[in-house]
C-alpha positions in Angstrom: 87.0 84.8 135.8 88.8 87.2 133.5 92.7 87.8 133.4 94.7 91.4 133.0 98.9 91.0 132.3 100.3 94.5 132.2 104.1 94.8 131.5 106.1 96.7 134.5 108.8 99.1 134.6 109.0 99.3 138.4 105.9 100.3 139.8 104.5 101.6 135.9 103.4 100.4 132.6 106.6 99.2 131.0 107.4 101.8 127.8 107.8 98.9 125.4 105.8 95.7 125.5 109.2 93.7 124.3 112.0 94.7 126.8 109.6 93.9 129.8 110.8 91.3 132.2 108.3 91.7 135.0 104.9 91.7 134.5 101.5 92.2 136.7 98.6 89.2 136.5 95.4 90.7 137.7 92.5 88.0 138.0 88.8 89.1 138.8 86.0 88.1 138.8 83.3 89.8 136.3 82.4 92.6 136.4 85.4 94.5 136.4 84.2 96.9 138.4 84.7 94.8 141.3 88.2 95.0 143.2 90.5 92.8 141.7 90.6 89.3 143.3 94.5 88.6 142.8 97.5 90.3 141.5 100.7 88.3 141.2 104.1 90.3 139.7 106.1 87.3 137.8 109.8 87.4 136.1 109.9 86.6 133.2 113.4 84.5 131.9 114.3 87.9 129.7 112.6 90.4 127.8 111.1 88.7 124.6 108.1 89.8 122.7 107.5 86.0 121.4 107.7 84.6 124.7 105.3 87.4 126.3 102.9 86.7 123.8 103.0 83.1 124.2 102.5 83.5 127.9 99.8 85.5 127.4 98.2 82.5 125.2 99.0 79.7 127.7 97.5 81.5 130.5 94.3 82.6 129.2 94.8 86.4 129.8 91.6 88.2 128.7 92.9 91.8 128.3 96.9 93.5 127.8 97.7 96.7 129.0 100.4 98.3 127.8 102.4 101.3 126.7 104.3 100.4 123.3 104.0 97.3 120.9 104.6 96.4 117.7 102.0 95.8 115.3 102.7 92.7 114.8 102.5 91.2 118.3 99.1 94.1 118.4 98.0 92.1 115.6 98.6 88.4 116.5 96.7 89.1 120.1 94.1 90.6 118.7 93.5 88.0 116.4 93.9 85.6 119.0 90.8 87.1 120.6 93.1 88.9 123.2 91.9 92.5 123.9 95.0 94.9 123.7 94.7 98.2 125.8 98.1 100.1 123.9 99.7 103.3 124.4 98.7 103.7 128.1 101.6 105.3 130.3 101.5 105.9 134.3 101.4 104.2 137.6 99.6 100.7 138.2 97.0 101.5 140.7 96.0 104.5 138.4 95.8 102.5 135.5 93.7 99.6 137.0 91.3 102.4 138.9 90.9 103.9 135.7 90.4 100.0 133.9 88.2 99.1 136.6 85.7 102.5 136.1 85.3 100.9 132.6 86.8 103.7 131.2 90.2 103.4 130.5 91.2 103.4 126.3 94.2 103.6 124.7 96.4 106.3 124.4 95.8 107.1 128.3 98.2 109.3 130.0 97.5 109.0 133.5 100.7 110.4 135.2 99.8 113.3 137.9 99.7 116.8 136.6 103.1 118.6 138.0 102.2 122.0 139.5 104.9 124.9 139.4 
């Protein structure tokens, strides 16, 4: 079983890893492209890069998805064996469809196009 935790900003990737104080847990089972099994939103106590990262640690999260982070939280979950997916902006579902195609990468924009 494999665990996703994307910061939110309502209902999109949160624009700063940090000053997120809800985030989305997304457990599946292998391989991701299977529908996710379970997504649970949970509040964090406030917006801390430390304790983020921590609760990434303690609960085993495979993979991050996120917009903005500094390089050395990037760092420090990477070297904990913790996949980071950075610089990704746009809408959940989009973001997880994308994820779960196997090819989302970072620096994916994946707001809708606006037509004049």
């Amino acid at each position: 079983m494999d665990k996703i935790l994307i910061p939110l900003h309502d209902n999109d990737i949160a624009p700063r890893f940090d000053l997120a104080t809800d985030v989305l847990e997304v457990i599946f089972h292998k391989p991701p492209s299977e529908l996710p099994h379970e997504e649970k939103v949970l509040v964090m106590a406030r917006a801390s890069a430390d304790e983020l990262s921590r609760f990434v640690i303690t609960e085993k999260v495979n993979t991050v998805i996120c917009a903005g982070i500094e390089e050395q939280y990037l760092q420090f979950l990477t070297w904990k064996g913790i996949k980071v997916i950075a610089d990704v902006m746009g809408p959940v579902d989009a973001v997880l469809n994308r994820y779960f195609s196997g090819n989302l990468k970072s620096g994916d924009i994946l707001y809708p196009l606006e037509q004049s």
